[in-house]
Residue, then its C-alpha position, 0 to 999 in steps of 0.5 A: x236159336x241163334x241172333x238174327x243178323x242185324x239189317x234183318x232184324x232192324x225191318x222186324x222191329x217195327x213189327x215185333x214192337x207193334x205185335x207185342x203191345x196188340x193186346x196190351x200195352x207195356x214199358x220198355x223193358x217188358x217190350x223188350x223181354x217179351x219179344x225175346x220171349x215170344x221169339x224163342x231168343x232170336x230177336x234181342x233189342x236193347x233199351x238202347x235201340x229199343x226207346x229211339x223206335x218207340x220215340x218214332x212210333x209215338x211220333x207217327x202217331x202209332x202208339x202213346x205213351x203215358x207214365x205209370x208209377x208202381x206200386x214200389x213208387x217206381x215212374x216208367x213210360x207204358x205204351x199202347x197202340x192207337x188206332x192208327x197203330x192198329x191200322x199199321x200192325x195190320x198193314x205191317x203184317x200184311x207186307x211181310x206176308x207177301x215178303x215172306x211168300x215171295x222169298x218162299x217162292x224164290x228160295x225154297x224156304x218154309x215156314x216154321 
């Protein structure tokens, strides 16, 4: 499957960072790696663009982050939702539903 345009991707990103840390959380790298799974490839983010949005997320208030240590001894930051970035999930997932209807609507589109 082709890349996602770049603007469409920048307003999903939220919402894919939120769905993928719903029932656990995860470092960056496996945030990364599971949204590019879970998309079947369409949405790709580097740790470059990935780490500014987890910083703002934190900021929010959405998720926390606590370090980890694996068992090679390697330290990384794991993160999880709160309640509050249960509350946001929800309410995210509820405002592209009614995107995505309005443009089913409007241009004829489909759901997979």
């Amino acid at each position: 499957m082709a890349t996602m345009n770049a603007s469409i991707k920048r307003g999903s990103a939220e919402l894919a960072v939120l769905a993928v840390l719903e029932h656990q959380p995860l470092h960056g790298y496996e945030i990364a790696r599971r949204i590019e799974q879970q998309s079947d490839g369409a949405l790709k983010f580097t740790l470059a663009s990935l780490y500014p949005l987890l910083y703002r997320m934190e900021t929010r208030g959405w998720t926390k982050a606590t370090w980890e240590t694996t068992p090679a001894g390697v330290r990384r930051r794991c993160y999880g939702l709160t309640a509050k970035g249960v509350k946001q999930l929800d309410a995210t997932r509820r405002e592209w539903d009614v995107f995505f209807q309005a443009l089913s609507r409007i241009g004829g589109l489909r759901r997979a």
